[in-house]
C-alpha positions in Angstrom: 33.4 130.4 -172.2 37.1 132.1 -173.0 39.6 129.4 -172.7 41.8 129.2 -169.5 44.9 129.1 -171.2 43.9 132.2 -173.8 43.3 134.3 -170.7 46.6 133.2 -169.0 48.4 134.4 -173.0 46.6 138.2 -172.2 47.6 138.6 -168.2 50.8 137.5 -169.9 50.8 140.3 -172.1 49.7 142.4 -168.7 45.7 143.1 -170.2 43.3 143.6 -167.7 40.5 140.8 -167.9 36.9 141.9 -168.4 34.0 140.9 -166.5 33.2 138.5 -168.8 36.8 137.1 -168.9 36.5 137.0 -164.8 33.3 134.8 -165.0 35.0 132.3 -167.6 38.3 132.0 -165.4 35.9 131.9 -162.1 34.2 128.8 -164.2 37.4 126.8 -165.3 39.2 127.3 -161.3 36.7 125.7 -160.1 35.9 122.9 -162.2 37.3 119.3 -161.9 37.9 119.2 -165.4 40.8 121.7 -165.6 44.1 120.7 -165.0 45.7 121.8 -161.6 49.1 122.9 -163.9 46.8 125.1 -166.0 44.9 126.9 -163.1 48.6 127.5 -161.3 49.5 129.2 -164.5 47.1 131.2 -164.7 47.5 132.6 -161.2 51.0 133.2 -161.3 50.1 135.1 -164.8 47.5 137.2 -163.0 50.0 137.9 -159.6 52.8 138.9 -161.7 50.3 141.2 -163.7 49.2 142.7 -160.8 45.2 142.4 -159.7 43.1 145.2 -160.3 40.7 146.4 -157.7 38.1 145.4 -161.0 39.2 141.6 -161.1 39.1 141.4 -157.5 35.8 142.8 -157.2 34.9 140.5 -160.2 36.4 137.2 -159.1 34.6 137.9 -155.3 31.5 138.6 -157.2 31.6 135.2 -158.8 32.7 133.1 -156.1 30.4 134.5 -153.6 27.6 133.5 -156.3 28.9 129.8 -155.8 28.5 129.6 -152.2 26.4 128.5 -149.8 24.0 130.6 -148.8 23.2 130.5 -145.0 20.1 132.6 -145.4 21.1 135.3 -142.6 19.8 138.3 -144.6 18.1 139.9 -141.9 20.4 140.7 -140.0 23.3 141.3 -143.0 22.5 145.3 -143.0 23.7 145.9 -139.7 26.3 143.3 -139.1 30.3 143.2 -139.8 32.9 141.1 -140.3 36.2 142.0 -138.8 38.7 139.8 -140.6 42.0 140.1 -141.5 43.7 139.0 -145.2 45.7 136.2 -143.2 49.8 136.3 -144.9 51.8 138.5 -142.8 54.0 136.1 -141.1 54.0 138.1 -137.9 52.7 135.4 -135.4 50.0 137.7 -134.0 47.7 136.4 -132.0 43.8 135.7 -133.1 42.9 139.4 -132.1 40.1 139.6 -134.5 38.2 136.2 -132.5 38.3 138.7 -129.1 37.2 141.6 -131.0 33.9 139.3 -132.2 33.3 138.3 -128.9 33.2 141.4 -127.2 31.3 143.3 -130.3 28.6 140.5 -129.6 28.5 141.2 -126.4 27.9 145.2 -127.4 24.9 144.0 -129.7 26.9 144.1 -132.5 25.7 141.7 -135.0 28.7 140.1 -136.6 29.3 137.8 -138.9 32.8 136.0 -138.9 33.9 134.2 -142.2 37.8 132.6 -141.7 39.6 129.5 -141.9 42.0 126.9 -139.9 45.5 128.8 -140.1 47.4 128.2 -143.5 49.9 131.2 -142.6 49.8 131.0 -138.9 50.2 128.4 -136.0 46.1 129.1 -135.1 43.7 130.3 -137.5 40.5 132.0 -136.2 38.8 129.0 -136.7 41.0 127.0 -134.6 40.6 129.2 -131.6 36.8 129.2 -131.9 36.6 125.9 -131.7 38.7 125.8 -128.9 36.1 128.4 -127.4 33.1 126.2 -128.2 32.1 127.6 -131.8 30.8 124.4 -134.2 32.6 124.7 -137.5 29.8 122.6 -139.2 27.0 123.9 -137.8 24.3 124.0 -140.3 22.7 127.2 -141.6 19.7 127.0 -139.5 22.2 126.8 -136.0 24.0 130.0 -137.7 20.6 131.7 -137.9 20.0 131.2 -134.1 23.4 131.7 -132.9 22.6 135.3 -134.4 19.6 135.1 -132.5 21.0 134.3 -129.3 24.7 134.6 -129.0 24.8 137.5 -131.2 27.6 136.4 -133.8 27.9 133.8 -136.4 31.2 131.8 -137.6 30.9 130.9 -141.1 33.7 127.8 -141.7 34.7 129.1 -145.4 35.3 124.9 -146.3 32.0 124.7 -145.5 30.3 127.7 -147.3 32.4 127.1 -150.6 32.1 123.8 -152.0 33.8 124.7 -155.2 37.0 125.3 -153.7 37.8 121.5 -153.5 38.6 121.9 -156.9 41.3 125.0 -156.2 42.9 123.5 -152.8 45.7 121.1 -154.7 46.6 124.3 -157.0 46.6 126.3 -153.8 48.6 123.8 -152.6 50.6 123.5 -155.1 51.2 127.4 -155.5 52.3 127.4 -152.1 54.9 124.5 -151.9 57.2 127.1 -154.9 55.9 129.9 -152.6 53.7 131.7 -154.5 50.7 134.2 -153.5 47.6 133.9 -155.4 44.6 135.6 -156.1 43.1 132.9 -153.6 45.5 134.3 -150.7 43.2 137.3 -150.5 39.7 136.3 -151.7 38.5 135.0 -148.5 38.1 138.5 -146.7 36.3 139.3 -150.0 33.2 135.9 -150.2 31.7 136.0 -146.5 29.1 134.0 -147.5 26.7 135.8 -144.8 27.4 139.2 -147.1 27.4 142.0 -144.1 27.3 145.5 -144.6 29.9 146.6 -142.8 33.8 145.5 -142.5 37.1 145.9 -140.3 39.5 144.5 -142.8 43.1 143.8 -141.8 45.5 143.8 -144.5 49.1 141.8 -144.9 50.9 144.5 -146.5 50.4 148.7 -146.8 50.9 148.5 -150.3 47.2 146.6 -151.1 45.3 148.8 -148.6 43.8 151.2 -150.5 43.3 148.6 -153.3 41.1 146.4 -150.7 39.4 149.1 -149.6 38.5 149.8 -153.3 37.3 146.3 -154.4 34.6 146.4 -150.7 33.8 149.8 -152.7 33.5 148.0 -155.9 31.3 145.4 -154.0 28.8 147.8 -152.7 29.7 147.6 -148.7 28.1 149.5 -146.6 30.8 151.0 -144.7 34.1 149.8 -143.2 38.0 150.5 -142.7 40.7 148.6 -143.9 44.2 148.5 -141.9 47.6 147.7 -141.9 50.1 147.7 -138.8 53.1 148.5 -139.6 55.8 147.0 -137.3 58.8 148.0 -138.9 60.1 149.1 -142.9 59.1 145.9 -144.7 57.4 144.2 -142.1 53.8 144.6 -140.6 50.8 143.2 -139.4 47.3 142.3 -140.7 45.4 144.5 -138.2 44.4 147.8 -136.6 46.8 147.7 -133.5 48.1 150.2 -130.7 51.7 149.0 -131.0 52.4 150.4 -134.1 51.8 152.9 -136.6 48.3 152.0 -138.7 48.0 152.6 -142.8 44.1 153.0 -142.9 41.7 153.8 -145.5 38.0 154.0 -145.0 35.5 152.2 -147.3 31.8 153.1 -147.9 30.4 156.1 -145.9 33.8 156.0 -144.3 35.8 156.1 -147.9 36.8 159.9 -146.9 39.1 157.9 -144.0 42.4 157.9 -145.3 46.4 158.4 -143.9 47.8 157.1 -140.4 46.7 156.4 -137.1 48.2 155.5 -134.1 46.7 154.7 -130.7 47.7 157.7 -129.1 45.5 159.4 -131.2 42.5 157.7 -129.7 44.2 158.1 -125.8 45.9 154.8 -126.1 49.0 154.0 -124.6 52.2 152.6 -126.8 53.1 149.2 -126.2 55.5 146.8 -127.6 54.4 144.9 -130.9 55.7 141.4 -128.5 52.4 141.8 -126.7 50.4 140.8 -129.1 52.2 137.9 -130.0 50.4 134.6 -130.2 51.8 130.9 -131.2 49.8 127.7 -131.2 46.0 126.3 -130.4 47.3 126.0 -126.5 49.0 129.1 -126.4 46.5 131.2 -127.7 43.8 129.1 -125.7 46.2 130.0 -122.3 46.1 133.2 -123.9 42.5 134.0 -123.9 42.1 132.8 -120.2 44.6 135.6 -119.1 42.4 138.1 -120.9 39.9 136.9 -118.9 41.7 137.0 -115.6 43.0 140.5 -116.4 46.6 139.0 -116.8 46.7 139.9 -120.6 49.5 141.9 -121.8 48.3 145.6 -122.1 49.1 146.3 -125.8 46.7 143.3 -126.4 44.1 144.0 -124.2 44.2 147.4 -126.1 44.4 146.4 -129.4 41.1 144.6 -129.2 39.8 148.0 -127.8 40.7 149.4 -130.2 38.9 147.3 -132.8 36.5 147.2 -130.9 35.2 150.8 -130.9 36.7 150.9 -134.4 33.9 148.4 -135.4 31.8 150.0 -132.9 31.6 153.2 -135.2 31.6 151.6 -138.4 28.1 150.2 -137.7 27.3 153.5 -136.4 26.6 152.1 -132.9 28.8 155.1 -132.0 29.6 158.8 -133.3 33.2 158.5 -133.0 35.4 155.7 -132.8 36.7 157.4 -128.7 33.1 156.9 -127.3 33.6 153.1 -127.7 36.6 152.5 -126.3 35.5 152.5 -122.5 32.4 150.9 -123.0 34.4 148.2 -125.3 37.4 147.8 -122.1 34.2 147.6 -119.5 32.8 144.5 -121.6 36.0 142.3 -122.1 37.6 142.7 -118.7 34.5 143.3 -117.1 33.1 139.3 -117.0 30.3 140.4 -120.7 33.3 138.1 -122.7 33.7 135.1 -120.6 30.2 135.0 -119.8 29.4 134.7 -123.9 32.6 132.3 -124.4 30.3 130.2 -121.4 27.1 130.5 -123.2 29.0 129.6 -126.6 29.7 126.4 -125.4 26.3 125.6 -124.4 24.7 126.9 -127.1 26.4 124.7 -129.6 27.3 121.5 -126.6 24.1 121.1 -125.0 
């Protein structure tokens, strides 16, 4: 196994790590044995070298290897993920958790693979639990909350053992604030490994390149997105407040320039409607939606990913035919009914 600190000398001397190189790194992150100053050096080597779509695709390749495997193969080819890179610091709120909810209620198999906020005030695992999801279900409850509810929430501490061993250099990282390859990997290891994808991405300038590593990765089809809210500043999603960097992946790769929701008959809202804050706030959030109080740029958004979703999965020819069925369903009672049988599915 090539030595940790030999790779960190050829990132240094900007070299692009093989494979090979990949698995030995992969190996010496996640082992005990390494020290934490020695992994962070190695990151920051890598970052300030720049990723390749290749070492992306190779590091996801190795650390989906070392998770848990929840046995939900049957229904991988025609589910999605729609999951964003986390990291943009806009304090959006938790569109992509609606967006499941409604898709399950489409028939939609999807399979959700996120986190307690790190970036944000309410990670998409902190408003699913809120809405009755288990985090530690086991893999056999995952299997029938496919069956029966129609989406699964993979808890990625509880699908990736190994990264006990990365958390205090994460940590660590973070404190001198410091992306790592580990700020982007998690879009990249759903442990459930679904065809299809609805990536949102923190910044325009690593669209394409994470739309290149799903290639790399063999997915099925999908679309990455970035929002852009203003020069310098954007949002990790597809949204109809603001202009959308998108690049398709898969059967979709020939996607590639600038949407807006006008384009699909949307109307333009202001980017403070989807603005979210804490567990409560989101929660009180999430009960307007389901009143028909919720601001209209948000209730559109999630439209809008939605049918985006809807057509990556081929459900639909064109990403307009599911916009009304995809409005009908979250305003129409289909969500708060499945948030009601989510909590007796997993409380009874």
């Amino acid at each position: 196994m090539p030595e940790l600190a030999e790779l960190t000398r050829r990132l240094q001397a900007r070299q692009e790590l093989t494979s090979a190189e990949v698995a030995g790194a992969a190996a010496a992150l996640a082992s005990a044995e390494i020290a934490d100053e020695s992994k962070a050096t190695f990151l920051i080597a890598l970052g300030d070298k720049g990723e390749t779509a290749a070492e992306l695709a190779a590091f996801a390749r190795e650390f989906r290897a070392r998770a848990i495997n929840p046995g939900v193969e049957a229904w991988a080819a025609n589910a999605i993920d729609v999951v964003g890179t986390g990291g943009d610091l806009a304090g959006g709120f938790n569109i992509s958790s609606m967006v499941v909810l409604t898709l399950a209620c489409a028939g939609v198999p999807v399979m959700k693979h996120g986190n307690r906020g790190v970036t944000s005030k309410c990670g998409s695992a902190d408003l699913l639990a809120a809405l009755g999801v288990d985090l530690q279900a086991p893999p056999e409850k995952q299997r029938a909350a496919l069956e029966q509810l129609g989406y699964a929430f993979f808890f990625a501490p509880a699908y990736h053992p190994t990264f006990k061993n990365i958390a205090p250099v994460r940590k660590l990282l973070a404190s001198q604030g410091r992306r790592s390859l580990f700020n982007i990997l998690g879009p990249l290891i759903n442990p459930g490994r679904p065809a299809n994808v609805l990536l949102g991405v923190f910044s325009e300038a690593w669209v394409e390149k994470l739309a290149d590593v799903f290639d790399l990765l063999g997915a099925e089809a999908g679309l990455a997105a970035h929002g852009v809210i203003a020069p310098g500043r954007g949002i990790d999603e597809l949204t109809t407040t603001t202009d959308n960097r998108v690049r398709g992946i898969g059967r979709l790769r020939a996607v590639d320039g600038r949407w807006r929701g006008s384009d699909f008959g949307f109307l333009q809202a202001p980017f403070t409607d989807l603005e979210g804050g804490d567990l409560e706030t989101n929660k009180a959030i999430v009960d307007a939606l389901m009143a028909g109080r919720g601001p209209s740029g948000l209730v559109d958004t999630i439209v809008f990913n939605a049918a985006a979703a809807m057509w990556i999965t081929g459900r639909t020819a064109d990403l307009r035919e599911g916009v009304e069925p995809a409005r009908a369903l979250l305003l129409g009672g289909a969500v708060k009914a499945k948030i009601a049988a989510t909590k007796e599915f997993f409380h009874a």
